[in-house]
C-alpha positions in Angstrom: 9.6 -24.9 -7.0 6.5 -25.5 -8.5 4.2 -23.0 -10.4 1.1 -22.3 -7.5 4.3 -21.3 -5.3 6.0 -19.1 -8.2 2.5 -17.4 -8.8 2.3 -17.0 -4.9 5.4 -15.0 -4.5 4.5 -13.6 -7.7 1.3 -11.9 -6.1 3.1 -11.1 -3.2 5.3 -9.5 -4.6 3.2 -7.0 -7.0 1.0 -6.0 -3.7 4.6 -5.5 -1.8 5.3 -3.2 -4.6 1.9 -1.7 -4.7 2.2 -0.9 -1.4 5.4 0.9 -1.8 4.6 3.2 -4.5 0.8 3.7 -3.9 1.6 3.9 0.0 4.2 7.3 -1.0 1.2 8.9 -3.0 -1.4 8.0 -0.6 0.7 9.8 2.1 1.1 12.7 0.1 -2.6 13.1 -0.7 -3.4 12.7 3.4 -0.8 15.6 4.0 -2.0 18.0 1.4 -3.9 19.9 4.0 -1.2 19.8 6.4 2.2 21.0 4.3 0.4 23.2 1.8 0.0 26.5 3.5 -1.3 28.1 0.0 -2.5 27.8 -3.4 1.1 27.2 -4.8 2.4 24.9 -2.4 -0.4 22.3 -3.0 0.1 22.4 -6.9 3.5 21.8 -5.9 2.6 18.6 -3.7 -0.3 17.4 -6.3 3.4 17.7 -9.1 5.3 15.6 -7.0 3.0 12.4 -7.8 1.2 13.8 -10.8 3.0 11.7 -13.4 3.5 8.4 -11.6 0.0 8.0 -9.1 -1.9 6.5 -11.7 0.9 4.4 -13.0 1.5 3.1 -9.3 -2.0 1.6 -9.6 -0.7 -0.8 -12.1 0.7 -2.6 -9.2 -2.8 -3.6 -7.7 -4.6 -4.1 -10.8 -2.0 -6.5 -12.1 -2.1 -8.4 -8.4 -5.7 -8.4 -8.6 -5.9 -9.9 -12.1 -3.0 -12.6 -11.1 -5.1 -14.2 -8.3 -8.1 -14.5 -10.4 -6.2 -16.5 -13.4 -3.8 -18.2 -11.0 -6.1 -19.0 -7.5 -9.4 -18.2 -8.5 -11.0 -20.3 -5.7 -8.8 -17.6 -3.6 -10.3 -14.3 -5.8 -14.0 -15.6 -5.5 -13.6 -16.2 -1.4 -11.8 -12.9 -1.1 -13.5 -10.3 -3.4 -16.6 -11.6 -2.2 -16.3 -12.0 1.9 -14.2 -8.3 1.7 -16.7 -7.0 -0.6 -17.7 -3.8 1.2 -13.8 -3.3 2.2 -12.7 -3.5 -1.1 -15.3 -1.6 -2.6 -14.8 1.2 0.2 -10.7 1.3 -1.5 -12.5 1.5 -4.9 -14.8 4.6 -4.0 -11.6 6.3 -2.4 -9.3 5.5 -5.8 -12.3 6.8 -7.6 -12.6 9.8 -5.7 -9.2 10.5 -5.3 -8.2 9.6 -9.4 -11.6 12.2 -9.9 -10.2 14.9 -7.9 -6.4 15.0 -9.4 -8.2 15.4 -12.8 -11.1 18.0 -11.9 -8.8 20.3 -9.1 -7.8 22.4 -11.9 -10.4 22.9 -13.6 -12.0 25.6 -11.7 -10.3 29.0 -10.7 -12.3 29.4 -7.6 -10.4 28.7 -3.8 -13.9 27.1 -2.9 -14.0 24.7 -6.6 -10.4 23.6 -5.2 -10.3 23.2 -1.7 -13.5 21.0 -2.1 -11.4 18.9 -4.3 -8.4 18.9 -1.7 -11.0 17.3 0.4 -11.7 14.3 -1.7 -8.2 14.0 -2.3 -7.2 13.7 1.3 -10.4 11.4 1.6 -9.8 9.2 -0.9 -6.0 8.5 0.3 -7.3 7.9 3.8 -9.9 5.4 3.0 -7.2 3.2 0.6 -4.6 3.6 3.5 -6.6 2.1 6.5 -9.1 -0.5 4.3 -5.3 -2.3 2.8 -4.3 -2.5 6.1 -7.6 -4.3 7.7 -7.3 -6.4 4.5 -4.0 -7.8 4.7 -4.2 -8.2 8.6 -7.8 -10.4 8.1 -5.8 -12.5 5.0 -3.3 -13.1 8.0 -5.8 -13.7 10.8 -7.6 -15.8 9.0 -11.8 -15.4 8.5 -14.5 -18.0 9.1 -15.1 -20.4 5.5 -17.6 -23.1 5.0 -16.9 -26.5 3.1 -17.4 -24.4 -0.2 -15.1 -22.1 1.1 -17.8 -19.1 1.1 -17.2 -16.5 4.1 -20.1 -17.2 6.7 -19.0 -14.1 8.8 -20.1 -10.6 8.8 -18.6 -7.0 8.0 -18.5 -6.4 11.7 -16.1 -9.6 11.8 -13.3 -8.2 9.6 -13.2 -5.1 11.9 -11.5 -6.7 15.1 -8.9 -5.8 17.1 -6.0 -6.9 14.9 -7.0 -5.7 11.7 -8.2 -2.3 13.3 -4.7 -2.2 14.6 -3.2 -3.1 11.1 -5.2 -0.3 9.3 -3.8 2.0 11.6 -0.5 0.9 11.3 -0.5 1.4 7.6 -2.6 4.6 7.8 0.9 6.1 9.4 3.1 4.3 7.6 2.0 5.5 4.8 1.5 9.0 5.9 5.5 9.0 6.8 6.3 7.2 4.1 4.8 9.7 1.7 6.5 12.6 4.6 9.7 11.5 4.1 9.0 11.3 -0.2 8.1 15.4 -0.1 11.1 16.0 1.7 13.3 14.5 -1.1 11.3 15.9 -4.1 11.0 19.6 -2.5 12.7 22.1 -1.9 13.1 25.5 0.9 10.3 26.0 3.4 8.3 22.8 2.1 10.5 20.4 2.3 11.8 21.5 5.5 8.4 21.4 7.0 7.6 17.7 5.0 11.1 17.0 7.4 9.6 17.9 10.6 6.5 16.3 9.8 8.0 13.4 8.7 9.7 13.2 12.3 6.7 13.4 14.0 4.5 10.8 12.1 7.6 8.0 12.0 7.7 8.6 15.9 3.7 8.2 16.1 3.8 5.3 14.0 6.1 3.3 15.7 3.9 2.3 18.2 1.0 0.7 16.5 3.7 -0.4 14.0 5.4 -2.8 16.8 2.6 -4.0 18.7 1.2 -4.8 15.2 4.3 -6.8 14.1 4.6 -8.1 17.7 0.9 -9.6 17.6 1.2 -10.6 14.2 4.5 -13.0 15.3 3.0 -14.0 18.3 -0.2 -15.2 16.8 1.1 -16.3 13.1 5.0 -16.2 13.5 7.9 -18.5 12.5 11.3 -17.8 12.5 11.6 -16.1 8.9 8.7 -14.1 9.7 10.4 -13.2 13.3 14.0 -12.1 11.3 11.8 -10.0 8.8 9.7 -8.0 11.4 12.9 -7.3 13.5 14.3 -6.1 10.3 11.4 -3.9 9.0 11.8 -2.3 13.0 15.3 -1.6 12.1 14.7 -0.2 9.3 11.4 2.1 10.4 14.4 3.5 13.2 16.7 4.1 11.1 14.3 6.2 8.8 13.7 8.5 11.2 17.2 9.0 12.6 17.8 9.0 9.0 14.6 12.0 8.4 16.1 13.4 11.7 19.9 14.4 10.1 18.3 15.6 6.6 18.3 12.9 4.7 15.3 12.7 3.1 16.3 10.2 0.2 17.7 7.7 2.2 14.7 8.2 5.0 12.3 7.8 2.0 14.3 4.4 1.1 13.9 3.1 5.0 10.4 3.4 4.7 9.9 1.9 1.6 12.4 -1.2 3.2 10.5 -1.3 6.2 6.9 -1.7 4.2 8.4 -4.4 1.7 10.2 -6.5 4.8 6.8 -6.2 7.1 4.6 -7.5 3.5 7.0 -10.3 2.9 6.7 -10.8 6.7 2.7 -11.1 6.2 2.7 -13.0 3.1 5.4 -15.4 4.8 3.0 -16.0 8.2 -0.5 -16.6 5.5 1.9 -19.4 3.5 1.0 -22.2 2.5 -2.1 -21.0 3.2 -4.0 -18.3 0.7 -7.1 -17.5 3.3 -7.1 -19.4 6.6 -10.4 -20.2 7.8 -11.1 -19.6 11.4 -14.4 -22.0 11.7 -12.5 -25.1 10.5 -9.1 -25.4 9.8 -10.3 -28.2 6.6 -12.1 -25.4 5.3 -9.3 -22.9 4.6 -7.9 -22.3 1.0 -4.0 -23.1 0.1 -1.7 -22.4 -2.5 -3.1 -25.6 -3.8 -6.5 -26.3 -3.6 -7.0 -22.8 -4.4 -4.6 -23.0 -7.5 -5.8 -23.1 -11.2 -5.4 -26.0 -13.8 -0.5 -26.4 -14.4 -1.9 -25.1 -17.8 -3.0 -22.2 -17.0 -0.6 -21.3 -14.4 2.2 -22.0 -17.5 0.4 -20.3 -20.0 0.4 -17.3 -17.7 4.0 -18.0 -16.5 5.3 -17.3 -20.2 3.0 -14.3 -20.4 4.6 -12.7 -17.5 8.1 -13.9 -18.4 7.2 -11.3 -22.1 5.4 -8.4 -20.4 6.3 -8.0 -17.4 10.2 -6.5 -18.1 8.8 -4.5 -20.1 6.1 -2.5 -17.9 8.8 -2.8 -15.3 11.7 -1.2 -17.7 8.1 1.6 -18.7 7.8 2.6 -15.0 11.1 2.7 -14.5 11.6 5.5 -17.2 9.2 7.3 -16.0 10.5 7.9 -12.4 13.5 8.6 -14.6 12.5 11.3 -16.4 10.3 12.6 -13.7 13.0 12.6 -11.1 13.8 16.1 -10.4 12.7 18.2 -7.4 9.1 20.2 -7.6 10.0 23.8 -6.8 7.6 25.9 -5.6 9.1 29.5 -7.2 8.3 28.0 -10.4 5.0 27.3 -10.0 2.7 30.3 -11.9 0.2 32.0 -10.0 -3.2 30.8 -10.3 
């Protein structure tokens, strides 16, 4: 196996993760409004992903930085033809990073709901943008001979990737559902339950025709075995939900989100960004691949660090581990 396929995975891979543990948090920002009936049951929500949210974001920086040193020609063409979608993510992280920090700050129920707002905002916006994202890096956009995008915003919003926002803007909403119910307790986590049934069940929809489309259109068989997988496993979360399991419900989603990724990532290979104006014009693993010395040079640098910001995360879902309980949380 050569490096630009190692360093491929490798990318996959930290977004797969990225969208596991930022998907549980977004989801939990977006039901804020819906599960917290008062004051103390959305401190209790904001506590369940206070210590880990900005950690999670790790995950996405780290991707981000890996494309540019190992596929540059891949970063350039992407960050610059999914410009305003990517900086749309960046204004919600903002927003949503600003508004876990400033909430408590104030003593007002005016100061705080307006920051519940921007919280819920700034979840949404992430949630739907990754999903149009991923589904256009699928798709494939239109690239000239310098493999510059020559299309418009207007062109990233079509029918599949529309469909592929929304499919992650519920997935992510159950996913973070079905996380509440294992880190609460009493009424709240009996309510994150119900809710939890009710979003996996609207999400399945979109969810299928979105996997269908994508195997139709950019399938093999590996990416056909994964997608009936990840629809297994989406079921058996909510039967899972259904019987008051909330751990292992929370564990379905996060299988079902890592086997429909790998599923994604497996139908863009070998290719990094497809063009849809000329198929000589779309970038691969290889001609969009750095010098074999930088891709070693980075190899050994991730073969150092990267156990050790794996074994740092890893203590702190540790130590964090325990359920939120609303009784214990002082009045305001």
């Amino acid at each position: 196996m050569d490096l630009t396929t190692i360093w491929f995975i490798a990318i996959a891979v930290l977004f797969t993760g990225y969208f596991i543990l930022e998907g549980f948090d977004f989801g939990v920002g977006m039901l804020l409004p819906v599960l917290g009936r008062e004051e103390r049951e959305r401190r209790a929500l904001i506590n369940t992903i206070g210590p880990v949210w900005d950690g999670n974001e790790v995950w996405v920086i780290t991707a981000g930085g890996a494309m540019f040193a190992a596929f540059p020609h891949w970063y350039a063409s992407l960050f610059s033809g999914f410009y305003l979608l990517l900086f749309a993510i960046l204004i919600g992280l903002i927003i949503r990073g600003t508004a876990f920090e400033y909430r408590g700050k104030g003593d007002t129920d005016r100061w705080r709901r307006g920051w519940d707002r921007c919280i819920i905002v700034g979840s949404a916006i992430p949630a739907f943008c990754w999903g149009v994202v991923v589904a256009n890096l699928v798709r494939g956009v239109p690239l000239d001979a310098n493999f510059d995008y020559t299309g418009s915003i207007w062109g990233l919003l079509n029918g599949y990737a529309l469909l592929g926002g929304l499919t992650t803007l519920l997935l992510f909403a159950t996913h973070g559902a079905y996380f509440l119910h294992l880190r609460t307790t009493g009424g709240l986590a009996e309510r994150a339950r119900t809710t939890g049934l009710r979003l996996g069940a609207a999400t399945t929809v979109p969810a299928l025709a979105f996997l269908v489309w994508t195997q139709a259109a950019h399938g093999n068989w590996t990416t056909m075995v994964l997608i009936v997988l990840a629809v297994i496993a989406l079921a058996a979360g909510l039967a899972l939900d259904y019987t008051g399991r909330g751990g292992w419900a929370f564990a379905a989603t996060a299988l079902t989100i890592a086997l429909a990724s790998t599923a994604l990532f497996c139908a863009l290979w070998p290719n990094v960004l497809p063009s849809t104006s000329d198929a000589a014009n779309s970038l691969t693993h290889e001609n969009a691949a750095a010098t074999q010395k930088t891709l070693g040079i980075m190899t050994w640098a991730a073969v150092i660090f990267l156990p050790l910001i794996l074994l740092y995360q890893g203590w702190t879902y540790w130590v964090f581990r325990k359920r939120v309980i609303v009784e214990r949380i002082p009045v305001a």
